[in-house]
VOTOR-871081 format. One record per residue (C-alpha): residue in three letters; x, y, z. Coordinates in nm, 3 decimals. Layout:
<recs>
[rec 'ALA' [X Y Z]]
...
</recs>
This chain:
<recs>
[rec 'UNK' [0.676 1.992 1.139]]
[rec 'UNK' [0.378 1.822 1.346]]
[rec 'UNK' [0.132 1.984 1.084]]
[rec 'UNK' [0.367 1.903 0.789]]
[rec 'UNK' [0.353 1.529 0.897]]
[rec 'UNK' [-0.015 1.572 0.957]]
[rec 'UNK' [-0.038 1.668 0.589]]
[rec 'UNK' [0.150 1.349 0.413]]
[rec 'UNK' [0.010 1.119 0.636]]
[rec 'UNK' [-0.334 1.189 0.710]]
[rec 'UNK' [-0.536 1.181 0.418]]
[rec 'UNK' [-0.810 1.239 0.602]]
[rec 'UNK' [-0.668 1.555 0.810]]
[rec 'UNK' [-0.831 1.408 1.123]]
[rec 'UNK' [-0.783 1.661 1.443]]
[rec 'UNK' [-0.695 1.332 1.647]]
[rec 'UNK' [-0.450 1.252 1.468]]
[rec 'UNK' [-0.296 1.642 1.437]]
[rec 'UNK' [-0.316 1.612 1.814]]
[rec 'UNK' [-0.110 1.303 1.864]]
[rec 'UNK' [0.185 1.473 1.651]]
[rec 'UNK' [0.200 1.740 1.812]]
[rec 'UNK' [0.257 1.525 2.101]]
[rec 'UNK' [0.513 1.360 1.944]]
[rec 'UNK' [0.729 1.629 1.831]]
[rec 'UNK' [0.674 1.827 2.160]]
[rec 'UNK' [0.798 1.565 2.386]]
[rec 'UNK' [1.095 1.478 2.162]]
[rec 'UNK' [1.204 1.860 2.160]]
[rec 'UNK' [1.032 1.925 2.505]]
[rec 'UNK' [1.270 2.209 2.585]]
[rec 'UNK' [1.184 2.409 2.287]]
[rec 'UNK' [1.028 2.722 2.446]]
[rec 'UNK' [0.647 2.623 2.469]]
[rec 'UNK' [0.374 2.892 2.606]]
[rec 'UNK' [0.265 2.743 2.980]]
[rec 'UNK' [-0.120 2.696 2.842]]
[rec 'UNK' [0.019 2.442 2.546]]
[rec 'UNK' [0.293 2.256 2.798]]
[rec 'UNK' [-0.035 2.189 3.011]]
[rec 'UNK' [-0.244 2.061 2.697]]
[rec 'UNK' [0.007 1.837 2.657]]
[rec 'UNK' [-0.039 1.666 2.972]]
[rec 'UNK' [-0.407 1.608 2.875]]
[rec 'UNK' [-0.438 1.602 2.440]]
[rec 'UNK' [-0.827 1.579 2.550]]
[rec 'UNK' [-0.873 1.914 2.703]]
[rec 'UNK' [-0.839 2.220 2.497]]
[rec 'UNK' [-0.722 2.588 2.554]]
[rec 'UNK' [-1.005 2.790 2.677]]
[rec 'UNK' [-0.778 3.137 2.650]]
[rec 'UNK' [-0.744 3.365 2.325]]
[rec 'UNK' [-0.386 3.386 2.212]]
[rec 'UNK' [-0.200 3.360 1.876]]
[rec 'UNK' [0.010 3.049 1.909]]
[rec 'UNK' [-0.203 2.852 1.684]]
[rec 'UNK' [-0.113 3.072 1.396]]
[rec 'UNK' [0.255 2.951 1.456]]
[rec 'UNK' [0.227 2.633 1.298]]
[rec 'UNK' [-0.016 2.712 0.986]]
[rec 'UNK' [0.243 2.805 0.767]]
[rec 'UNK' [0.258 2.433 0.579]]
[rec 'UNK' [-0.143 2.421 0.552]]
[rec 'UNK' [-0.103 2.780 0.348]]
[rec 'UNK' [0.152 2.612 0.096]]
[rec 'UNK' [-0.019 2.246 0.116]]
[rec 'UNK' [-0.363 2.417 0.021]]
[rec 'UNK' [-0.468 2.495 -0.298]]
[rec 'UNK' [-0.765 2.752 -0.280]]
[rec 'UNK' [-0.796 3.048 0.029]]
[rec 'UNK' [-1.120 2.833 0.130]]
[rec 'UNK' [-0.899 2.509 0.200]]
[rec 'UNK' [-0.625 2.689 0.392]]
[rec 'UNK' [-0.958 2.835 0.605]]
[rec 'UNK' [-1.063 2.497 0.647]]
[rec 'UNK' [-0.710 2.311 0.732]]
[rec 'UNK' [-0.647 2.539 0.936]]
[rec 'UNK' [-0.949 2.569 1.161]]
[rec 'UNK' [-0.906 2.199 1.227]]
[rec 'UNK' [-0.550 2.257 1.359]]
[rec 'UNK' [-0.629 2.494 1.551]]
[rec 'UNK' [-0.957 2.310 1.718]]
[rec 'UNK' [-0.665 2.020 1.798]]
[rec 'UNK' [-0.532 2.285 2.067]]
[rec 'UNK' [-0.753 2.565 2.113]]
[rec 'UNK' [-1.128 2.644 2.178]]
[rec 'UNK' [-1.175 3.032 2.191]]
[rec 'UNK' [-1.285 3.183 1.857]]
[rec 'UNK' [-1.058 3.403 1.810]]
[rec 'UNK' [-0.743 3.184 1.848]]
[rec 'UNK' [-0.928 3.027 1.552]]
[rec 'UNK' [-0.955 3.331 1.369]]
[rec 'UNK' [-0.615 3.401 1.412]]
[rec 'UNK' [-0.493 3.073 1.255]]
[rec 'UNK' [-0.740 3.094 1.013]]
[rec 'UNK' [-0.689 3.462 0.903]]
[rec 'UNK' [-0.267 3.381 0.892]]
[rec 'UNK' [-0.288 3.083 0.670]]
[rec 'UNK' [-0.518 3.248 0.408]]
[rec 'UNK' [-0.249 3.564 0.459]]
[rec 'UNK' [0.021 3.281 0.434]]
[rec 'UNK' [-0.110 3.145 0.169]]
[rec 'UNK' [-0.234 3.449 -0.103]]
[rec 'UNK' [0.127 3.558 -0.043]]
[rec 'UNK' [0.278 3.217 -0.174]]
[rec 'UNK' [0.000 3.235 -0.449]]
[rec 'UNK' [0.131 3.585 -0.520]]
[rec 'UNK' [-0.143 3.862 -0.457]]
[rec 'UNK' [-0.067 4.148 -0.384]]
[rec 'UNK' [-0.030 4.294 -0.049]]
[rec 'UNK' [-0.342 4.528 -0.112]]
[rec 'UNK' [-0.541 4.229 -0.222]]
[rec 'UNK' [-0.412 4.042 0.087]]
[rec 'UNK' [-0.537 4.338 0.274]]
[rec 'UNK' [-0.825 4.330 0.093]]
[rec 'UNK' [-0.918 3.976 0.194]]
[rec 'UNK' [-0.813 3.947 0.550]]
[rec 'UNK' [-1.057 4.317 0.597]]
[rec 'UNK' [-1.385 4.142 0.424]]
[rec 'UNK' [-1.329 3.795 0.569]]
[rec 'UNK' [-1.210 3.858 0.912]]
[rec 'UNK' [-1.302 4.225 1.011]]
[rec 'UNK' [-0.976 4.337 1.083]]
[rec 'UNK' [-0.843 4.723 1.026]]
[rec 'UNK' [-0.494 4.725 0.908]]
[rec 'UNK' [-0.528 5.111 0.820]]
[rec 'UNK' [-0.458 5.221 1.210]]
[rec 'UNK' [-0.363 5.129 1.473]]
[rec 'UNK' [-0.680 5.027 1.665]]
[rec 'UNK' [-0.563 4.624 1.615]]
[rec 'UNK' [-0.286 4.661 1.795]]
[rec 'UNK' [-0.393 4.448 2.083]]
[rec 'UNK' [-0.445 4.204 1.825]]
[rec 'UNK' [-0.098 4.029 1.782]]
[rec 'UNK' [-0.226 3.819 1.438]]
[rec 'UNK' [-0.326 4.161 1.312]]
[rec 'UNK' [-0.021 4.330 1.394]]
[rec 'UNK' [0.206 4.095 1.265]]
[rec 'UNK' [0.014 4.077 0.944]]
[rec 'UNK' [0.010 4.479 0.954]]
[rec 'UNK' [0.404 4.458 0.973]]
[rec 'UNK' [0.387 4.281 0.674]]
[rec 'UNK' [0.179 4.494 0.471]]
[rec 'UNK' [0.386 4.855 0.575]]
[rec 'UNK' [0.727 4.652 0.508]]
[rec 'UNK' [0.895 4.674 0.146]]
[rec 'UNK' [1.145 4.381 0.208]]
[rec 'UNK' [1.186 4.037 0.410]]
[rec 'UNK' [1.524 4.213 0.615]]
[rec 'UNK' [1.282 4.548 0.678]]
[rec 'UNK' [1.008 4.309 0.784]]
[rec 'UNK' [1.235 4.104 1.063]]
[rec 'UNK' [1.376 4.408 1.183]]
[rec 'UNK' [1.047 4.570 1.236]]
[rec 'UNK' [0.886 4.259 1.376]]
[rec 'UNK' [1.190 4.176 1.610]]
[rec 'UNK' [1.158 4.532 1.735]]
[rec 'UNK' [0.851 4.429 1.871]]
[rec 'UNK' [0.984 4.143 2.093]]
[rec 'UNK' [0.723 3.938 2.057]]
[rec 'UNK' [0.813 3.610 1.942]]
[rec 'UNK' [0.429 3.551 1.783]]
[rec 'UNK' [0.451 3.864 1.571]]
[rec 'UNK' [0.814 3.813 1.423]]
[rec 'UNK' [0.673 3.447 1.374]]
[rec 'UNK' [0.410 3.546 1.175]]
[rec 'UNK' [0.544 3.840 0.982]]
[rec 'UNK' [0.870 3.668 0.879]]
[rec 'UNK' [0.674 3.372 0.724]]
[rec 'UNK' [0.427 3.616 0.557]]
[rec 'UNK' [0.771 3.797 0.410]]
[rec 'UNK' [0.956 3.480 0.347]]
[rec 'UNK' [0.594 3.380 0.134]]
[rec 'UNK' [0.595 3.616 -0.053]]
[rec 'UNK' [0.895 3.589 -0.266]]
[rec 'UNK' [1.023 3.818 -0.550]]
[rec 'UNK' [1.291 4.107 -0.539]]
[rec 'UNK' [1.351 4.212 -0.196]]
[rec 'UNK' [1.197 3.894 -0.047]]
[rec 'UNK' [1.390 3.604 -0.156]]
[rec 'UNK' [1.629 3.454 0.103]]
[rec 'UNK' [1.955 3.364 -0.030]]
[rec 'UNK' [2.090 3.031 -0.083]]
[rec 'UNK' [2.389 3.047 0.150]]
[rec 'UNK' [2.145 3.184 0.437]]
[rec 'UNK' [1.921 2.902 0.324]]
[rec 'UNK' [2.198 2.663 0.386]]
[rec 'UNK' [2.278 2.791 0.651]]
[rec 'UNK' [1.961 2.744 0.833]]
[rec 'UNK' [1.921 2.402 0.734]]
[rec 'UNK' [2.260 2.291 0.850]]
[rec 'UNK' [2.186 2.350 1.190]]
[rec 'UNK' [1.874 2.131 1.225]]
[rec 'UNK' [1.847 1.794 1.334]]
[rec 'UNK' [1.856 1.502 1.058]]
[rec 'UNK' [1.548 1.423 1.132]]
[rec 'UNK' [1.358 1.759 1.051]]
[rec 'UNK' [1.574 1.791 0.744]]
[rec 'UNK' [1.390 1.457 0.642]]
[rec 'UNK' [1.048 1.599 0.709]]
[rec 'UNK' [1.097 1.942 0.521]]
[rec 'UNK' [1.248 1.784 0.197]]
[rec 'UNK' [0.938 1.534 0.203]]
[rec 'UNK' [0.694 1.795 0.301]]
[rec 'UNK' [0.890 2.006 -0.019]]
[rec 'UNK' [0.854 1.729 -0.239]]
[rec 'UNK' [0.490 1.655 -0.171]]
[rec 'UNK' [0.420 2.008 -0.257]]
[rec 'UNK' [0.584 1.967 -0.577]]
[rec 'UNK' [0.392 1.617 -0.691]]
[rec 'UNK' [0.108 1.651 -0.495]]
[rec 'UNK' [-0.037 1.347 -0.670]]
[rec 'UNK' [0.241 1.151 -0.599]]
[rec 'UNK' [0.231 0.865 -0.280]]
[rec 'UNK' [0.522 1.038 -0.055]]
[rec 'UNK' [0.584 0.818 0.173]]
[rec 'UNK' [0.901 0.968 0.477]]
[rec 'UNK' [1.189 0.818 0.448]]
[rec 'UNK' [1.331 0.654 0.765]]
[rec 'UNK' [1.608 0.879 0.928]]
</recs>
């Protein structure tokens, strides 16, 4: 929701400003589960995460829907992740979900996905020599699932948090017959957030719709 707001606000997707949302929302939901490395970012926004890990591809997902070519989800989400993180490859990982995150909305198929994320970021999502990789193996997940329930299941099994992160949204992307999540689970989901993020999604949702329209967030 800190990158969504980042989106209809910042025209000029700024990382300073990304930073100081993800500030906000962090403190307001403080006991939300946050990895030990972000928790101490938060205590200094000026320092960065030296360490590679994933959990900058957790929050890409609106930059994939938000951009409209592969090369703008690259470059959307490279800034968010430089907000947070300074190793390379917690950049590639961001960067190599959101263009996943977003061919799947666009809807290529999952060879061409494969395809893509192979030339652009090296990976090899033919065996399992990636699986220390938890961006890869999420995505991999993905790709070897025929359904959104198959790919939960599969990425729960895992019990890693990051990968059924990833995978889910990559499913949930993709849309079509076995991927489409039904409106009562839809409602279902929604009911049990706050007001407040309610707000954001339906503004983020409607700025996706008339991108050329000012959408300014209504006050909750």
């Amino acid at each position: 929701l800190a990158v969504a707001e980042w989106l209809i606000e910042d025209s000029e997707h700024t990382p300073d400003i990304l930073a100081a949302y993800l500030q906000k929302w962090a403190h307001k939901y403080h006991d939300a589960g946050y990895t030990r490395p972000f928790e101490q970012w938060l205590i200094d926004i000026r320092t960065t995460i030296a360490a590679p890990d994933s959990s900058a591809s957790l929050r890409v997902a609106p930059i994939a829907l938000y951009a409209h070519t592969p090369d703008e989800a690259l470059k959307l989400a490279k800034i968010s992740a430089e907000a947070t993180h300074s190793h390379p490859d917690s950049i590639n990982s961001a960067q190599a979900t959101a263009a996943a995150i977003h061919l799947a909305h666009k809807g290529a198929s999952k060879q061409e996905i494969k395809t893509y994320l192979e030339h652009t970021f090296g990976y090899n999502l033919n065996t399992a020599a990636e699986r220390s990789d938890t961006t890869a193996e999420a995505i991999r997940i993905y790709l070897d699932s025929s359904s959104l329930e198959e790919t939960i299941r599969r990425a729960a099994a895992t019990g890693n948090p990051t990968i059924a992160t990833i995978s889910a949204t990559l499913a949930s992307a993709t849309g079509g017959n076995g991927y489409t999540i039904d409106e009562e689970r839809r409602r279902a989901c929604i009911a049990i957030l706050p007001s407040r993020m309610i707000n954001y999604i339906y503004t983020f949702n409607h700025l996706l719709a008339h991108p050329t329209i000012d959408t300014p967030i209504r006050n909750s």
